[in-house]
BALOBA-1460 file (C-alpha; in Angstrom, 3 decimals):
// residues 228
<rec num="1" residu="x" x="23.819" y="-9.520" z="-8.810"/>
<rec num="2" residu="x" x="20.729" y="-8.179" z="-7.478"/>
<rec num="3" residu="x" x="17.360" y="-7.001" z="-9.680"/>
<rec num="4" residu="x" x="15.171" y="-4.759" z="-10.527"/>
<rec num="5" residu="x" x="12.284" y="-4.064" z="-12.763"/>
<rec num="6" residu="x" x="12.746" y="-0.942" z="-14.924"/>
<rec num="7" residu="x" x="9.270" y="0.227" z="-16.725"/>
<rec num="8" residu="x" x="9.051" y="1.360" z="-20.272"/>
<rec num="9" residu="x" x="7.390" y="4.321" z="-21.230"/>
<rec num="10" residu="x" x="5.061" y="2.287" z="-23.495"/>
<rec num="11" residu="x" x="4.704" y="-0.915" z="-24.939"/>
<rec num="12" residu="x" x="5.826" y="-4.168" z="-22.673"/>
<rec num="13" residu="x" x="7.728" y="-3.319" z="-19.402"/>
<rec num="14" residu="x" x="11.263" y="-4.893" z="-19.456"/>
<rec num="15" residu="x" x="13.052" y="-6.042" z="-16.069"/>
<rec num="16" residu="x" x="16.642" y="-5.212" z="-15.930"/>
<rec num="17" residu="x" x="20.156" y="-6.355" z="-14.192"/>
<rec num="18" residu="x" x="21.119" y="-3.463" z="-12.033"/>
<rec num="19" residu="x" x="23.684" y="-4.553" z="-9.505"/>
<rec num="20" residu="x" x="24.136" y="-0.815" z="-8.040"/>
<rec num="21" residu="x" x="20.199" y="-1.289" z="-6.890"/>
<rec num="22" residu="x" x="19.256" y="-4.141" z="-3.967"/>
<rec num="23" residu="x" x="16.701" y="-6.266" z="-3.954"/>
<rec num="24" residu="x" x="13.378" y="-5.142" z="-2.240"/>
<rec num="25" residu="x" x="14.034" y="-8.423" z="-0.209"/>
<rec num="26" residu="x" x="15.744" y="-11.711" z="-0.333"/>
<rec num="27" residu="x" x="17.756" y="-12.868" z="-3.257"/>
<rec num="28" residu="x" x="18.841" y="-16.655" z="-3.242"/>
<rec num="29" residu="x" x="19.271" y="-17.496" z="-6.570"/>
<rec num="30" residu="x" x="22.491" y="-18.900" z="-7.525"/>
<rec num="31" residu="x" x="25.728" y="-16.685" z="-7.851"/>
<rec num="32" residu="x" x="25.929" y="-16.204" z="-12.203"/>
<rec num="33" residu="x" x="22.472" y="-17.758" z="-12.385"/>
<rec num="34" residu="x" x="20.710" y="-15.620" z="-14.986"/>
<rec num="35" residu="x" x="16.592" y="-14.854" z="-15.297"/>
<rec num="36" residu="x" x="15.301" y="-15.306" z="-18.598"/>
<rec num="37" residu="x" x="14.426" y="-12.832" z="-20.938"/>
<rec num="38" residu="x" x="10.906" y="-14.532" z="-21.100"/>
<rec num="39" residu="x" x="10.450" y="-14.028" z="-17.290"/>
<rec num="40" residu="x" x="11.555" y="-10.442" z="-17.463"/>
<rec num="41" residu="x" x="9.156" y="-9.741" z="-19.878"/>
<rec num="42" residu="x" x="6.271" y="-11.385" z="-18.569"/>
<rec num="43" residu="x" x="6.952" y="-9.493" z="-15.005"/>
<rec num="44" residu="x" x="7.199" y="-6.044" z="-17.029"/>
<rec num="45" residu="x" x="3.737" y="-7.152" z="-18.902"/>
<rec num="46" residu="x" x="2.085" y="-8.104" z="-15.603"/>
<rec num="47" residu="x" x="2.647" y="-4.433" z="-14.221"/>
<rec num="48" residu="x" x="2.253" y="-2.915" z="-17.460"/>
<rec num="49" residu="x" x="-1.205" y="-4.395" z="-18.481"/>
<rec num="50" residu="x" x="-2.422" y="-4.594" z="-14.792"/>
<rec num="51" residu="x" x="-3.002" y="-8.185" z="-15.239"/>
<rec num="52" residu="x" x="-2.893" y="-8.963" z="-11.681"/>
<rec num="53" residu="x" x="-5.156" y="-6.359" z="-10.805"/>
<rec num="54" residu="x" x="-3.015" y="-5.011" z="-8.003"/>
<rec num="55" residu="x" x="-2.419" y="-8.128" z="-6.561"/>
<rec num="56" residu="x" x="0.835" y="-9.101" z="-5.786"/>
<rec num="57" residu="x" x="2.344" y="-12.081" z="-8.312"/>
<rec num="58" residu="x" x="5.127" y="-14.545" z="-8.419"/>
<rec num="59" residu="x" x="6.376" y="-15.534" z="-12.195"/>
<rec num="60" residu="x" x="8.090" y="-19.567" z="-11.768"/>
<rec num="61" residu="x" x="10.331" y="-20.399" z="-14.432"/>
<rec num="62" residu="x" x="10.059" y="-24.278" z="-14.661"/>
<rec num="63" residu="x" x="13.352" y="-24.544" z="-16.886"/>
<rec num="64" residu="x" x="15.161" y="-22.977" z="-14.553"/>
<rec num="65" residu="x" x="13.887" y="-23.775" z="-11.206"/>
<rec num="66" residu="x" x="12.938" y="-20.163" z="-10.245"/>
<rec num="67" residu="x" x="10.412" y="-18.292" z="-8.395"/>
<rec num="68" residu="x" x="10.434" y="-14.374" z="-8.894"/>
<rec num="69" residu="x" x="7.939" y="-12.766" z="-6.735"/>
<rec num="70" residu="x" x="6.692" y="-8.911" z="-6.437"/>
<rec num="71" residu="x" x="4.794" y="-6.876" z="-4.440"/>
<rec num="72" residu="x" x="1.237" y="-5.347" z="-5.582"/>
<rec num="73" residu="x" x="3.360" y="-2.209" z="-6.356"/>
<rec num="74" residu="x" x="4.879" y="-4.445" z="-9.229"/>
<rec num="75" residu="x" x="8.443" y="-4.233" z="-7.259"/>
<rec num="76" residu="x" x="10.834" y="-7.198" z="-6.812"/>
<rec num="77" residu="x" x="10.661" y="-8.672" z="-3.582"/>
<rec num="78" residu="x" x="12.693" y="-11.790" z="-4.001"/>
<rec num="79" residu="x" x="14.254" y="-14.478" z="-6.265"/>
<rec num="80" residu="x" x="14.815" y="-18.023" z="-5.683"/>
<rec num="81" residu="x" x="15.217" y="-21.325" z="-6.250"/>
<rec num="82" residu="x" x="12.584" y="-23.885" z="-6.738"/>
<rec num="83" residu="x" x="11.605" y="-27.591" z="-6.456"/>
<rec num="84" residu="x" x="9.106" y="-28.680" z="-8.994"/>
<rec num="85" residu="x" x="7.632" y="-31.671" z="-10.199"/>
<rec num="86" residu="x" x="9.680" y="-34.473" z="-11.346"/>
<rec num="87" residu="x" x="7.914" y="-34.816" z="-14.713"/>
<rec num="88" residu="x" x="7.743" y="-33.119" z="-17.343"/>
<rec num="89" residu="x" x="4.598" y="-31.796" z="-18.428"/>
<rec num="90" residu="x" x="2.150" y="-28.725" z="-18.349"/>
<rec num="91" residu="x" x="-1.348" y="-29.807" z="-17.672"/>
<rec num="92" residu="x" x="-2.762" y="-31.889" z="-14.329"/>
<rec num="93" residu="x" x="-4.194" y="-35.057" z="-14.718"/>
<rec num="94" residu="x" x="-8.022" y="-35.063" z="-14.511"/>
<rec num="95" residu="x" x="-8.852" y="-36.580" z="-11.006"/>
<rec num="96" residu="x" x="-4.808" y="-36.391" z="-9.840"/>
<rec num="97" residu="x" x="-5.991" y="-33.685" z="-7.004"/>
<rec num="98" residu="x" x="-7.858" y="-36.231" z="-5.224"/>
<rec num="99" residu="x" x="-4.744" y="-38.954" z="-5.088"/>
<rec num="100" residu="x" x="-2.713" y="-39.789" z="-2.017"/>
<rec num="101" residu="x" x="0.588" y="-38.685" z="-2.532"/>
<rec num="102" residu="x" x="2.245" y="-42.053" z="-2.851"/>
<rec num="103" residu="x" x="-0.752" y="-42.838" z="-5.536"/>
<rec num="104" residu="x" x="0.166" y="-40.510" z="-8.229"/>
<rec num="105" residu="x" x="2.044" y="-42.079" z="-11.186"/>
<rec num="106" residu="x" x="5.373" y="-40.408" z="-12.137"/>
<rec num="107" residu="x" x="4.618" y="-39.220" z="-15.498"/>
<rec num="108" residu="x" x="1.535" y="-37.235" z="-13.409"/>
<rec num="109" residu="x" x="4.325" y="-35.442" z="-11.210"/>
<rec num="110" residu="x" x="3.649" y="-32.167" z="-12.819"/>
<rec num="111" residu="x" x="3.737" y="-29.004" z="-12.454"/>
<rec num="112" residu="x" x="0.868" y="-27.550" z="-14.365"/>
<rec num="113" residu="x" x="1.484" y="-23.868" z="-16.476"/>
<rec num="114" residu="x" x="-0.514" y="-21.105" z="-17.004"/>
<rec num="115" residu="x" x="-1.859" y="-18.080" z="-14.779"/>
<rec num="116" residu="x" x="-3.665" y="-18.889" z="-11.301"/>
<rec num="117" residu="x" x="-5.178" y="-17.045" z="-8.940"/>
<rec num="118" residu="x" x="-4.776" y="-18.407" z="-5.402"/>
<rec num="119" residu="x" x="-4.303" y="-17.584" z="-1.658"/>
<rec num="120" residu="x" x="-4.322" y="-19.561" z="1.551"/>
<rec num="121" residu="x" x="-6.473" y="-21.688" z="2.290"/>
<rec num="122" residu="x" x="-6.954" y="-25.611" z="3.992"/>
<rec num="123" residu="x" x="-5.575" y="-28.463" z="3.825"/>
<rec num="124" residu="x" x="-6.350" y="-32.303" z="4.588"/>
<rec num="125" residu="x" x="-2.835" y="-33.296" z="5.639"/>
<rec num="126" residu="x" x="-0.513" y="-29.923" z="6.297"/>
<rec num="127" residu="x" x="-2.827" y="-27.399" z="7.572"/>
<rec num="128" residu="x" x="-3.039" y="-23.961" z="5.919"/>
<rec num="129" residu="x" x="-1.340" y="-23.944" z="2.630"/>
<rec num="130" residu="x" x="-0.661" y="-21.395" z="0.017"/>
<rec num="131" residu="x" x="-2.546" y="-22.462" z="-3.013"/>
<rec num="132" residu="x" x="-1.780" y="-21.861" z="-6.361"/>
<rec num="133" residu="x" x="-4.017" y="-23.933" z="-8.134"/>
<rec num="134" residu="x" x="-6.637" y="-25.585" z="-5.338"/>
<rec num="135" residu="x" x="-8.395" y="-27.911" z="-8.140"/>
<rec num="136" residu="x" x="-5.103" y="-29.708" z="-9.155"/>
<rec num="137" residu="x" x="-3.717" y="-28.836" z="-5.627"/>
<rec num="138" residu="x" x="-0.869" y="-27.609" z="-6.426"/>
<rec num="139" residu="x" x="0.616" y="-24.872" z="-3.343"/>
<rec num="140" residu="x" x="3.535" y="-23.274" z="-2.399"/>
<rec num="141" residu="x" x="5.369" y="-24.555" z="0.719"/>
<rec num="142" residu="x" x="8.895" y="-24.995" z="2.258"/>
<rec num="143" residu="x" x="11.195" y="-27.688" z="1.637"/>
<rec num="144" residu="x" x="10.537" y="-30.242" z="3.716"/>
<rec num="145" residu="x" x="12.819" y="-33.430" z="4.841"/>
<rec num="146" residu="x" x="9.878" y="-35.794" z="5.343"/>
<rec num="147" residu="x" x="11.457" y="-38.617" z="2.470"/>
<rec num="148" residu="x" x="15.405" y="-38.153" z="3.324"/>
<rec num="149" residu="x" x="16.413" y="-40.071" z="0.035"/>
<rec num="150" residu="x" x="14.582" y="-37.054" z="-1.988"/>
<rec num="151" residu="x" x="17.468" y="-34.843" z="-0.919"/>
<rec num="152" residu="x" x="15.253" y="-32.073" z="-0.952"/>
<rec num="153" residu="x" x="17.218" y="-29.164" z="1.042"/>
<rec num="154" residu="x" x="20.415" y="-30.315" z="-1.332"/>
<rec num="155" residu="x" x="18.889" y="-30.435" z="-4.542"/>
<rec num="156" residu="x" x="17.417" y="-26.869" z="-3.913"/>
<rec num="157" residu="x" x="20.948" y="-25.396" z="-2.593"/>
<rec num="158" residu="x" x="22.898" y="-26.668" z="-5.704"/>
<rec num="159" residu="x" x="24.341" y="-24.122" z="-8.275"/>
<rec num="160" residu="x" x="22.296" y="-25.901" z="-11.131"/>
<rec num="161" residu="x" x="18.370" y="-26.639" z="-11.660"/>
<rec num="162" residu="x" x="19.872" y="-30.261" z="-13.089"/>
<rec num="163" residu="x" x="18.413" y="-31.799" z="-9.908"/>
<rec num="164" residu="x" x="15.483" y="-29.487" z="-9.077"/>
<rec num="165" residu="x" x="12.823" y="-31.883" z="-10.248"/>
<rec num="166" residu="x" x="11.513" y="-34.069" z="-7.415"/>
<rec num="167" residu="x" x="8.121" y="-32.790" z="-6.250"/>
<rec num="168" residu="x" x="4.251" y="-34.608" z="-6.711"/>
<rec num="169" residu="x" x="3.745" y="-31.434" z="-9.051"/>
<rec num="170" residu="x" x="4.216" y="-28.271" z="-5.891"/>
<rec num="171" residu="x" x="6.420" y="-25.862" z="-5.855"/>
<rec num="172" residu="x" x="9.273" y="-25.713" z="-3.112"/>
<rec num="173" residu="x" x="11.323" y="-22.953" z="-1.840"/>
<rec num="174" residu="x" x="13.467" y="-22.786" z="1.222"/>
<rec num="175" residu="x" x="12.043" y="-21.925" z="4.587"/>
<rec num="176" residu="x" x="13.413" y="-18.910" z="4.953"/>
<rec num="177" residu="x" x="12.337" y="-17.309" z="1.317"/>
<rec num="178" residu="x" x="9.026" y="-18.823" z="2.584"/>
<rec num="179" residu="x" x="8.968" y="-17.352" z="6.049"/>
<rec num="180" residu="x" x="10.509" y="-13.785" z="4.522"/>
<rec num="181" residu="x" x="8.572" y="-13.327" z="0.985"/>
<rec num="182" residu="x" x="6.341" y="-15.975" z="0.344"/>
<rec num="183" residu="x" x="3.861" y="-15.965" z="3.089"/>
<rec num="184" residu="x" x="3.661" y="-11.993" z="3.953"/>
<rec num="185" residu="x" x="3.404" y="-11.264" z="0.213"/>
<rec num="186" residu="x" x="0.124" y="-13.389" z="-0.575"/>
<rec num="187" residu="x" x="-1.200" y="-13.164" z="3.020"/>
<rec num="188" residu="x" x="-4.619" y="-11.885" z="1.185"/>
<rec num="189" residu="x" x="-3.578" y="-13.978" z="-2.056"/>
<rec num="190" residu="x" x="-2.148" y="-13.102" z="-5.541"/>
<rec num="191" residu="x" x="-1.808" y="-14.197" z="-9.503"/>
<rec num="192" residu="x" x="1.056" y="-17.242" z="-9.853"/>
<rec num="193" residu="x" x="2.435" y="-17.291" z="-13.537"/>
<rec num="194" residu="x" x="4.095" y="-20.724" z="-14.344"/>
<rec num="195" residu="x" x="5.911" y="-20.724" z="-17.457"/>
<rec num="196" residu="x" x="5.393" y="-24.093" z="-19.530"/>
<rec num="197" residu="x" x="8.170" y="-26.929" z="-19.897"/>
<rec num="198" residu="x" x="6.939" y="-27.638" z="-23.669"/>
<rec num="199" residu="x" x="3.965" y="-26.152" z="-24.751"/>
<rec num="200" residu="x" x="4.193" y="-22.925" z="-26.636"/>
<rec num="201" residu="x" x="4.050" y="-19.435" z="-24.703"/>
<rec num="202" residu="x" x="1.369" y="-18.040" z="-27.008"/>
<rec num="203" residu="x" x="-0.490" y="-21.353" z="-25.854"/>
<rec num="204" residu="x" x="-0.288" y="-20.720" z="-22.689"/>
<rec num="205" residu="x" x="-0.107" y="-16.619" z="-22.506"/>
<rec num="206" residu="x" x="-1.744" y="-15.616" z="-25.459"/>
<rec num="207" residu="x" x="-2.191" y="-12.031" z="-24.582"/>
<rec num="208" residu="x" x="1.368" y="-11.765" z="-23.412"/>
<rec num="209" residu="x" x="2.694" y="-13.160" z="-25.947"/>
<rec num="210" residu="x" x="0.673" y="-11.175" z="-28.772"/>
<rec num="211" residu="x" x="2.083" y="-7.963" z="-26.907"/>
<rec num="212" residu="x" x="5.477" y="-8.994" z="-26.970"/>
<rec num="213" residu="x" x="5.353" y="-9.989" z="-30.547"/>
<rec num="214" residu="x" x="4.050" y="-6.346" z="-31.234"/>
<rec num="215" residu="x" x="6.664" y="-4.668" z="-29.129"/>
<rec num="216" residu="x" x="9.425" y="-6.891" z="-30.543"/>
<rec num="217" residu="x" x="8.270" y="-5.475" z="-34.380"/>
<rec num="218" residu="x" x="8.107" y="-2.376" z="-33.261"/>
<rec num="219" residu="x" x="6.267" y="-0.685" z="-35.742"/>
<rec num="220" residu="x" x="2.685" y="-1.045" z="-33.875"/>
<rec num="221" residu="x" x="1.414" y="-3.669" z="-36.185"/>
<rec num="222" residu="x" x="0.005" y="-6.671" z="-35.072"/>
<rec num="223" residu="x" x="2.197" y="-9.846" z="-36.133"/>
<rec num="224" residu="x" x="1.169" y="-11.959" z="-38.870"/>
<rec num="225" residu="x" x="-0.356" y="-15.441" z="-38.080"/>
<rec num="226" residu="x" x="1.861" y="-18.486" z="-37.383"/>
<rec num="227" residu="x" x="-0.674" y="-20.387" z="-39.441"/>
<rec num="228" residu="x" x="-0.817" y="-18.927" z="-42.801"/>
């Protein structure tokens, strides 16, 4: 089932299921794995609001082990699986950046949410890496087979995101996604939108989320206040 953003006239862009239209690139996610409603929004605000400022952007969906990522055009260029951190959580640990792998704790296994603008740049250990968030340090890279009890390249092929919790707090996709979308796409960087595993969307998106609210009332009218 392949996908496809289709824009709105006005309001808050929506991205559609349209299997009669391929995907501008690779799509690996799961066959009968569905992309939430919350992701499809966000991607349609993104392009809508110019948020990335013409930079390309990839939306991760934490719940569901994705990675969506488009083009500066605002077209699809490829869906995926993901590995994330194996805890549960949406912030970084003050100081965690700055930890040996083997030294952070498993509760600070995270993968942090909220918008971050990143690109390439070095590394202490692996080189040139694809930053998302250099100050916590999380990046996007390939799986790699470096700890064989992880299971990495398994967890990430299975039909589920049960098992795709297993990172330090980085993101994983497969080599090939990597080799095909990732790395041309934010060769000069881009705008990474992680979803959060509990903390609440306006939290984290607050401008998203007011203009969804809006476009879900539909009358223009800005949405009362959760805390009256």
């Amino acid at each position: 089932m392949a996908l496809s953003l289709a824009f709105a006239g006005s309001g808050v862009a929506s991205a559609a299921i349209a299997s009669e239209q391929p995907v501008a690139g690779v799509d690996q996610l799961p066959p009968g794995q569905d992309v939430s409603s919350t992701v499809t929004d966000l991607a349609g605000w993104v392009v809508a609001s110019k948020d990335s400022q013409g930079y390309p952007f990839a939306v991760i969906d934490k719940a569901a082990a994705q990675v969506l990522v488009f083009g500066s055009d605002g077209r699809l260029r490829g869906a995926a699986p993901a590995l994330i951190g194996s805890a549960v959580g949406d912030h970084s640990a003050p100081g965690v950046a700055g930890l040996a792998l083997g030294e952070i704790p498993g509760r600070e296994r995270t993968t942090p949410a909220g918008r971050f603008v990143g690109g390439f740049g070095p590394s202490i250990d692996a080189g040139r890496v694809l930053w998302v968030d250099y100050e916590s340090a999380v990046s996007i890279h390939p799986t790699a087979t470096g700890v064989p009890a992880e299971r990495r390249a398994e967890r990430l092929a299975s039909p589920t995101p049960d098992d795709n919790r297993v990172t330090h707090g980085c993101i994983n996709v497969s080599p090939e996604f990597y080799e095909q979308i990732v790395r041309p796409t934010f060769a000069e960087g881009g705008v990474f939108y992680i979803l959060p595993d509990e903390a609440p969307i306006a939290e984290i998106f607050p401008e998203f989320s007011q203009s969804r609210a809006t476009t879900q009332r539909g009358d223009g009218r800005r949405a009362p206040s959760a805390g009256r």
